[in-house]
C-alpha positions in Angstrom: -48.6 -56.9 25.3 -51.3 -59.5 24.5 -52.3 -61.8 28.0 -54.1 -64.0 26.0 -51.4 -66.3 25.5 -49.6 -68.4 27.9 -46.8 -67.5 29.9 -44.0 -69.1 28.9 -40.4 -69.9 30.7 -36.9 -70.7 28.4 -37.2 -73.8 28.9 -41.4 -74.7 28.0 -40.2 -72.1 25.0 -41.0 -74.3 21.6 -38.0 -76.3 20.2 -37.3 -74.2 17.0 -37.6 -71.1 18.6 -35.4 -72.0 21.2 -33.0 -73.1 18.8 -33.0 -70.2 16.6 -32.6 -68.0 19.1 -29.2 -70.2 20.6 -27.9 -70.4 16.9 -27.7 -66.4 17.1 -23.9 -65.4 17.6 -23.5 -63.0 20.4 -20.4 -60.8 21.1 -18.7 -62.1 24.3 -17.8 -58.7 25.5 -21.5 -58.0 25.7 -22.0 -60.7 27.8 -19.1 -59.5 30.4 -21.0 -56.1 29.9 -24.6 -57.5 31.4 -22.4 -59.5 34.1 -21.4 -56.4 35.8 -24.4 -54.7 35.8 -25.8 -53.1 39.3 -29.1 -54.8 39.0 -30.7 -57.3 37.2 -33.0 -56.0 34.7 -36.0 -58.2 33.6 -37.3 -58.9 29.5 -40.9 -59.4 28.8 -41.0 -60.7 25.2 -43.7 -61.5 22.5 -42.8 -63.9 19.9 -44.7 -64.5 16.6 -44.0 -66.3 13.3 -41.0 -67.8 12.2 -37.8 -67.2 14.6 -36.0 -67.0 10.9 -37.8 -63.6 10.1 -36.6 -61.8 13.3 -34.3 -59.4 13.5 -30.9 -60.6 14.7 -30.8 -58.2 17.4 -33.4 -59.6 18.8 -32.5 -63.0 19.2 -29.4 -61.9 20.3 -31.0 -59.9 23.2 -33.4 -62.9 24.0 -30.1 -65.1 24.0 -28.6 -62.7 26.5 -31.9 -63.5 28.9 -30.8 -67.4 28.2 -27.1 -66.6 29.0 -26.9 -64.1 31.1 -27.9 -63.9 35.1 -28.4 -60.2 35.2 -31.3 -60.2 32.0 -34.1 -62.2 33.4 -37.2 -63.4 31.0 -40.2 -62.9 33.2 -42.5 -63.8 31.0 -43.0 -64.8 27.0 -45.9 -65.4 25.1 -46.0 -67.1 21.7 -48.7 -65.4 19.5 -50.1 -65.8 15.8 -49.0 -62.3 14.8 -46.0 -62.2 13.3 -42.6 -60.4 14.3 -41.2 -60.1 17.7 -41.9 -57.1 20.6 -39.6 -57.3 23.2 -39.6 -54.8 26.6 -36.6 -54.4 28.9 -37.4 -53.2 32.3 -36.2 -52.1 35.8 -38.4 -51.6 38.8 -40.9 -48.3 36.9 -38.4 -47.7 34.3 -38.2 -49.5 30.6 -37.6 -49.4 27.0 -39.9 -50.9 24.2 -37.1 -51.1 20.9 -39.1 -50.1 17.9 -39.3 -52.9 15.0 -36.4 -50.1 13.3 -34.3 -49.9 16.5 -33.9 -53.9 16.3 -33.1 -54.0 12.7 -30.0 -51.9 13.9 -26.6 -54.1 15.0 -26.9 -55.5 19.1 -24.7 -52.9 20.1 -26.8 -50.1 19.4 -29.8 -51.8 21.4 -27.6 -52.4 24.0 -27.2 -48.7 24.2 -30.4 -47.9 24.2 -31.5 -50.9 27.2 -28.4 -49.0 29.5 -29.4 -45.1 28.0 -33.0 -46.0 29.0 -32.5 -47.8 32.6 -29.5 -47.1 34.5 -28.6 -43.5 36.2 -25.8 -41.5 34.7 -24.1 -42.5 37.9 -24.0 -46.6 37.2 -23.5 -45.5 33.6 -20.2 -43.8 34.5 -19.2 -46.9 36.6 -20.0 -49.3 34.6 -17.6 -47.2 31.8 -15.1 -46.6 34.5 -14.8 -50.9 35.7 -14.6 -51.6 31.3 -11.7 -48.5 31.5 -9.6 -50.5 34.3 -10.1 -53.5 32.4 -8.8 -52.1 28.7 -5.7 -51.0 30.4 -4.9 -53.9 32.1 -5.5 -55.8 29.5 -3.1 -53.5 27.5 -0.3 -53.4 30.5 -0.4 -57.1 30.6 0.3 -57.4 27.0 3.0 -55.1 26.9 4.5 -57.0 30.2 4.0 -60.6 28.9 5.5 -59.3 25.3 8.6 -58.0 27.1 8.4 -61.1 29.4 8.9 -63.3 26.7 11.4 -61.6 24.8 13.8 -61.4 28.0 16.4 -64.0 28.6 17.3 -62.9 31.9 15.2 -63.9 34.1 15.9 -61.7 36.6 14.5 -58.6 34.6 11.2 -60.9 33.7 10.5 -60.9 37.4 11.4 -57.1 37.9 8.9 -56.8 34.5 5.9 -59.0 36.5 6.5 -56.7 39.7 6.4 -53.8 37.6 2.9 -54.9 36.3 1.9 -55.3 40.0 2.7 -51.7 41.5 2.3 -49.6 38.7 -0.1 -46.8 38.5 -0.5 -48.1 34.6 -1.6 -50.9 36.0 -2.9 -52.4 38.7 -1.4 -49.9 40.9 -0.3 -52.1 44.2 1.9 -50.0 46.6 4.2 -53.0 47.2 4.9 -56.1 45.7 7.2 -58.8 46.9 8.2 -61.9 45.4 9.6 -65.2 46.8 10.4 -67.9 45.3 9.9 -71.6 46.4 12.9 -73.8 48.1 11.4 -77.2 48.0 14.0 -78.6 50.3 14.0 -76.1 53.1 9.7 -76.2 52.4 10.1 -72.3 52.3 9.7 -69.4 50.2 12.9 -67.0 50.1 12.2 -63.3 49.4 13.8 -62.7 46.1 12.7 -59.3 44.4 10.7 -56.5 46.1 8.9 -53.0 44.0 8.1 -50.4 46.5 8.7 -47.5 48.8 10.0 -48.8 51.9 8.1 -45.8 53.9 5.7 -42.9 53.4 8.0 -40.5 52.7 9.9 -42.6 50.1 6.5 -43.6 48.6 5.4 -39.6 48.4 9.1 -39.2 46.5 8.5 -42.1 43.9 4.9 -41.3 43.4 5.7 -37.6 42.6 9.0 -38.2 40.0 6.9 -40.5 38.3 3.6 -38.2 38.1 6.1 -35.3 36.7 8.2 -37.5 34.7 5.1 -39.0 33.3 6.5 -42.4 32.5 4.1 -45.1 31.2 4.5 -49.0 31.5 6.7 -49.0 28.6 9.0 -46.5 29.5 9.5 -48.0 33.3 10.1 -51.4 31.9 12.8 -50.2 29.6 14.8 -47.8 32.1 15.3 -51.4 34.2 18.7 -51.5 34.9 19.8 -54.5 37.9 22.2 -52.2 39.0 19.2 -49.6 40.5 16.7 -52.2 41.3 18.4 -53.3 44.7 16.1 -50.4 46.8 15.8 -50.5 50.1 12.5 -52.4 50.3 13.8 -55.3 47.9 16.6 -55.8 50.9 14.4 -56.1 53.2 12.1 -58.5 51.0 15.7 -60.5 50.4 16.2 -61.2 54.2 12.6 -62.1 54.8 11.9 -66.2 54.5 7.8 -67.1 54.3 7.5 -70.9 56.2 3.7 -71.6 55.9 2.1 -73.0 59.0 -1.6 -74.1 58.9 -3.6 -71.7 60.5 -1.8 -69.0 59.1 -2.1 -66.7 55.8 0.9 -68.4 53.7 -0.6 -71.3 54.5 -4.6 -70.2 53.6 -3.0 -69.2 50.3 -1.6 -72.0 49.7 -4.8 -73.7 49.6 -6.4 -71.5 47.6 -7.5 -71.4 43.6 -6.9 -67.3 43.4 -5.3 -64.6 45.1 -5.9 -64.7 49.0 -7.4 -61.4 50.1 -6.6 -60.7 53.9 -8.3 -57.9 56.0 -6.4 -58.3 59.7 -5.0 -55.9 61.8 -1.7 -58.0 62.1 -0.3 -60.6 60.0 -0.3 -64.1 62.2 3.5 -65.4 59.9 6.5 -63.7 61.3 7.9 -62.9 57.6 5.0 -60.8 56.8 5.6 -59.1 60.5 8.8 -58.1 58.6 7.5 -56.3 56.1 5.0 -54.4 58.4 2.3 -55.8 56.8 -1.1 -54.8 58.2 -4.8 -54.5 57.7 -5.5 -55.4 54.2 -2.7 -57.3 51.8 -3.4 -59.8 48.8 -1.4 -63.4 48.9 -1.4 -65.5 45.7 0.8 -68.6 45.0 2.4 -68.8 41.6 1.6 -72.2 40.6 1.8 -72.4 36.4 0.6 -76.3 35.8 0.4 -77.6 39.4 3.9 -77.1 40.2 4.7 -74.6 42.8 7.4 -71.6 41.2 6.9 -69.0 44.1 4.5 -66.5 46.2 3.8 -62.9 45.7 2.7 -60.3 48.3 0.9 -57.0 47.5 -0.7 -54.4 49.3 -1.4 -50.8 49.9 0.7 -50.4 52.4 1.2 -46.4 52.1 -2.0 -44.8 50.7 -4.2 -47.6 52.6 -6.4 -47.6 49.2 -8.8 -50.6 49.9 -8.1 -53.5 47.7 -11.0 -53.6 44.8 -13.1 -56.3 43.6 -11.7 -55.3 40.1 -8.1 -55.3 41.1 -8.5 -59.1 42.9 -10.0 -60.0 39.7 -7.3 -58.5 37.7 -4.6 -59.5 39.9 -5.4 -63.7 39.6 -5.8 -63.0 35.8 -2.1 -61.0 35.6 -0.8 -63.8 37.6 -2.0 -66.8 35.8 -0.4 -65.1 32.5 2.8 -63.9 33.3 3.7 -67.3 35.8 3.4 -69.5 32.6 6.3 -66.9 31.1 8.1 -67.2 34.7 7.9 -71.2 34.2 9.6 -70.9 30.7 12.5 -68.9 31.4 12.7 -71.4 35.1 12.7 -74.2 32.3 15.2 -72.2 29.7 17.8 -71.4 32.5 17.4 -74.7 33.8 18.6 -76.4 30.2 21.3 -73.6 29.7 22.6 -75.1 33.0 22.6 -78.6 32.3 23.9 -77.4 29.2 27.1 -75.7 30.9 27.0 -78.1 34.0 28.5 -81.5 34.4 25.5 -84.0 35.3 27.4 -85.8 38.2 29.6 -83.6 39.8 27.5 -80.2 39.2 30.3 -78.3 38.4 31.5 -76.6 35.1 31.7 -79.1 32.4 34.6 -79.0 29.7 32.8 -77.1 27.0 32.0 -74.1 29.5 35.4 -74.5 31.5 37.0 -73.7 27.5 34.5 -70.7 26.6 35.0 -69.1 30.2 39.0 -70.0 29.5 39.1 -67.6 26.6 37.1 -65.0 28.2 39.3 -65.2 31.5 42.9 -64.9 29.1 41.7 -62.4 26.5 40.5 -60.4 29.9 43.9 -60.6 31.5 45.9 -59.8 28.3 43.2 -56.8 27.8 44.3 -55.5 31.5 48.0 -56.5 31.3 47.6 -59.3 34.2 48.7 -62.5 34.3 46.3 -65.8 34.4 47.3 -68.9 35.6 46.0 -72.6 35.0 45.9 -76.0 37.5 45.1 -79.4 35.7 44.5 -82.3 37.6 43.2 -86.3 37.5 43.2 -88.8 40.3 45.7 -91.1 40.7 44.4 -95.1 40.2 41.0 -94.0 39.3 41.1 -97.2 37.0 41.6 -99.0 40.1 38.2 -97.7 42.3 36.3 -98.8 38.9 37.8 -102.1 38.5 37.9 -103.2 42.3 34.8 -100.7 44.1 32.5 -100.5 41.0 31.8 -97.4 38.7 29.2 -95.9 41.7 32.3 -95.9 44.0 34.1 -94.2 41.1 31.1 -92.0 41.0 31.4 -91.1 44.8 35.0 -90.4 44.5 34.7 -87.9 41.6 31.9 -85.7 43.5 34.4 -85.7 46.6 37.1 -84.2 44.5 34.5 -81.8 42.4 33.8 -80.6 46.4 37.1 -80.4 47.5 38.1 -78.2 44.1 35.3 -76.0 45.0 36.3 -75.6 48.3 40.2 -74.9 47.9 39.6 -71.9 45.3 39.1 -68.1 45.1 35.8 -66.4 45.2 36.7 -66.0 41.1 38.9 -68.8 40.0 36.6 -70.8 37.6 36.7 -74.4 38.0 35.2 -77.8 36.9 35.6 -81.1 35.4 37.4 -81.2 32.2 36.5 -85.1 31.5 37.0 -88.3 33.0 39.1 -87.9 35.9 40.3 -84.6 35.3 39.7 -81.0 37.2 40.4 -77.6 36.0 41.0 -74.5 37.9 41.3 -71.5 36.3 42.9 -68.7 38.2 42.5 -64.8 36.7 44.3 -62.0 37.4 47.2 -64.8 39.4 50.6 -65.1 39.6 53.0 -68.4 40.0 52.6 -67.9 44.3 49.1 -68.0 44.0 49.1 -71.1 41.7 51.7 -72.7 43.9 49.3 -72.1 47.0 46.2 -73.1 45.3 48.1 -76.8 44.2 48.9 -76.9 48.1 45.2 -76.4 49.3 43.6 -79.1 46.8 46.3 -81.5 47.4 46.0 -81.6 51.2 42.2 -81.5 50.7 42.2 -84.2 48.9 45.3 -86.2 51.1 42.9 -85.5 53.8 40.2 -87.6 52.2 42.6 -90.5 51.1 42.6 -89.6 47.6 45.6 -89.0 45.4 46.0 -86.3 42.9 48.5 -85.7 40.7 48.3 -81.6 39.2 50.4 -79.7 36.8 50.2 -76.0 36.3 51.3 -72.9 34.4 51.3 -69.6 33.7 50.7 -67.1 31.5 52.4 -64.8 30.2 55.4 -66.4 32.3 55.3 -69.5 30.9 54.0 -69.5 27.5 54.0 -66.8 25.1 50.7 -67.5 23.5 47.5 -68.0 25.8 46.1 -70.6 23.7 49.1 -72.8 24.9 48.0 -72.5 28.5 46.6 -75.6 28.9 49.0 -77.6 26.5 51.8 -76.2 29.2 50.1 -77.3 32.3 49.1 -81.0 30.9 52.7 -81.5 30.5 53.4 -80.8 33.6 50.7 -83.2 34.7 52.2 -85.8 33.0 55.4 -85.2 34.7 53.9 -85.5 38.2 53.2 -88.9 37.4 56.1 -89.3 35.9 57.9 -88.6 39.1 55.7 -90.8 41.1 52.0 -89.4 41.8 50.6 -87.1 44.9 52.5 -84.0 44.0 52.1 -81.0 41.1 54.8 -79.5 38.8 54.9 -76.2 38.3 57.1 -74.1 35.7 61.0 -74.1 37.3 59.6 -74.9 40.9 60.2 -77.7 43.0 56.9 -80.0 42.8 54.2 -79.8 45.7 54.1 -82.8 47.7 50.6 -83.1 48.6 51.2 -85.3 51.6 52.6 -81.7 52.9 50.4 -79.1 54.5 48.8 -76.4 52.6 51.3 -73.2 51.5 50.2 -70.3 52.8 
């Protein structure tokens, strides 16, 4: 090139020039391309005439020099010949483009710049990094489509793991999830993908090299039932309590996944899951608000963790939380929903579907299913003389009380107002009876006065849908016969100023 110009930097470059060659639209995966290159290579360029009559190509490579830290201008010289002559070098090696190479599309000079000035050898990384990256980018698609189109939340989070440790993927050994408990200022393990040893590890890795199972297929075969391995128990009895100084707490504070090189783990929960020398921490935190904490390492092969896979990871993370936080949100309104606001039990719309479901369940099976319906005595009463937050108090005592005198599977909860339903599958008249005894002298106990009624089926009404009809009856004629007691079908009432039946 001519040296009889001055040498000129972007930014002494005149105005049109400079802003012809900005105005030239550039493909932002070329950019990525130039940002992972091993060295940075170096453009000597000779501009004439109008920036106008160039060809694209080579304002886009120009702009590339602007953009890009790993395409330096070294030097520029505006002459009075027309047309542009541009040379990409690197240390002795470089590439002149012919005026024909430039009129081709940038991705063909591109080709040439890397053909011409990087080894085979930096050639096949640089193919093999863009690789990793195409089928992440494809695994995270197919994970966040199936994310999204789950309602259970439980398999989303089995789906995100599975994005984690998969050899289609980013290909973690482990991965652990807990999930935040704001009150206890903890995280609890909740899910865990992984051999728990070297020998199980060598056993997974081999069924799923000869079964040949992609993403796809791995994400469909979930089934809750064979998810509970070994490793996920142990990740369920682990609880993470950050402390400053150590790594829960360093990850905490940082914007990406935390990546730890230490022979020993300083947090007594990772000590748990023999963690050791190299493991990646990340917080899930979708719009500043803290959802949970994921754990992954290598923890069986002992591959080191790679730049790409850091990268990769904080990318995969930021995507599939913001699913997380939506089906957190979806379950949480599907609650409320079902829930009654004060007392946080069942409320009467729920108590009727799971009703129905409980009595066509029984009759399916040939079992009976009984019903208990009660309200509080002079509830009227605390409102008019205590105030409606007294009130308030007294119907949360009784919504615990119910909770604590039932079954394991008796469905219970507020039916409106003053009134509390239990519903008892699969039980006869001696376990109604007992269950009247246990809430009454719960509730005796706490100066509060029920009255119940109960009934059941098929014993005392032929049709299930008159279940509850029966049992309000008999409500009605506890109070009837003076408060504090149940009536059950042809029983003597429960007094509930008498001790529980066994």
């Amino acid at each position: 090139m001519t040296d009889s110009t001055e040498l000129l930097t972007f930014a002494r470059l005149p105005a049109e020039l400079l802003h012809a060659v900005k105005l030239a639209p550039l493909p932002v995966h070329l950019r990525e391309l130039f940002a992972r290159l091993p060295e940075c290579l170096q453009l000597d360029a000779e501009l004439g005439g109008e920036p106008g009559s160039w060809p694209l190509s080579a304002r886009q490579l120009v702009k590339l020099a602007l953009l890009s830290d790993q395409l330096r201008l070294v030097a520029a010289r505006v002459v009075d010949t027309p047309g542009v002559r541009l040379k990409v070098f690197r240390g002795d090696r470089a590439w002149t483009p012919s005026h024909e190479a430039l009129c081709r599309d940038i991705g063909s000079v591109v080709q040439g710049v890397l053909g011409e000035l990087l080894t085979p050898d930096e050639a096949g990384a640089l193919l093999g990094d863009f690789a990793f990256l195409s089928s992440n980018l494809a695994t995270l698609a197919t994970i966040t489509r199936h994310m999204l189109r789950s309602t259970n939340e439980d398999q989303a989070l089995h789906v995100l793991l599975s994005g984690i440790t998969s050899g289609y993927s980013l290909g973690f050994n482990r991965a652990a999830l807990f999930v935040w408990d704001e009150a206890a200022g903890r995280f609890a393990g909740s899910k865990g993908i992984g051999p728990l040893d070297e020998a199980e590890a060598h056993r997974i890795w081999e069924a799923i090299e000869l079964e040949d199972r992609g993403i796809e297929q791995l994400i469909l075969d979930y089934d809750s039932r064979h998810c509970d391995t070994r490793f996920q128990q142990l990740v369920r009895e682990v609880t993470l309590a950050p402390e400053p100084g150590d790594e829960v707490f360093d990850a905490l504070g940082a914007d990406r996944p935390l990546l730890v090189r230490r022979a020993a783990p300083i947090n007594p929960g990772l000590w748990c899951l023999d963690v050791r020398d190299e493991w990646v921490l990340a917080a899930l935190r979708p719009h500043g608000r803290l959802l949970g904490f994921i754990l992954a390492d290598n923890r069986h092969n002992r591959a080191p963790v790679s730049a790409n896979q850091l990268g990769q990871l904080s990318f995969f993370i930021d995507q599939t939380s913001l699913v997380w936080e939506n089906l957190a949100l979806l379950r949480r309104v599907e609650e409320l929903a079902r829930v009654d606001g004060l007392t946080g039990m069942l409320n009467r719309r729920e108590l009727e579907v799971r009703l129905a479901h409980e009595l066509a369940r029984c009759r399916r099976h040939g079992r009976p299913c009984s019903l208990l319906i009660a309200d509080i005595d002079y509830f009227k009463q605390v409102n008019d003389t205590r105030g409606h937050e007294a009130g308030d108090e007294v119907l949360r005592q009784v919504g615990r009380l119910f909770t604590e005198a039932v079954r394991a599977d008796d469905v219970v909860g507020r039916y409106g107002g003053d009134e509390f339903v239990v519903v008892l599958p699969e039980a006869g008249a001696h376990q109604l009876r007992a269950c009247a005894a246990r809430v009454g002298a719960l509730a005796a106990a706490r100066g509060i006065s029920l009255s119940a009624g109960g009934a059941t089926w098929p014993m005392d009404c032929e049709d299930p849908a008159t279940l509850l009809g029966c049992a309000d009856r008999l409500l009605y004629e506890a109070k009837r016969l003076g408060r504090g007691r149940a009536c059950l079908t042809d029983q003597e009432p429960v007094l509930f100023d008498a001790a529980p039946e066994a």
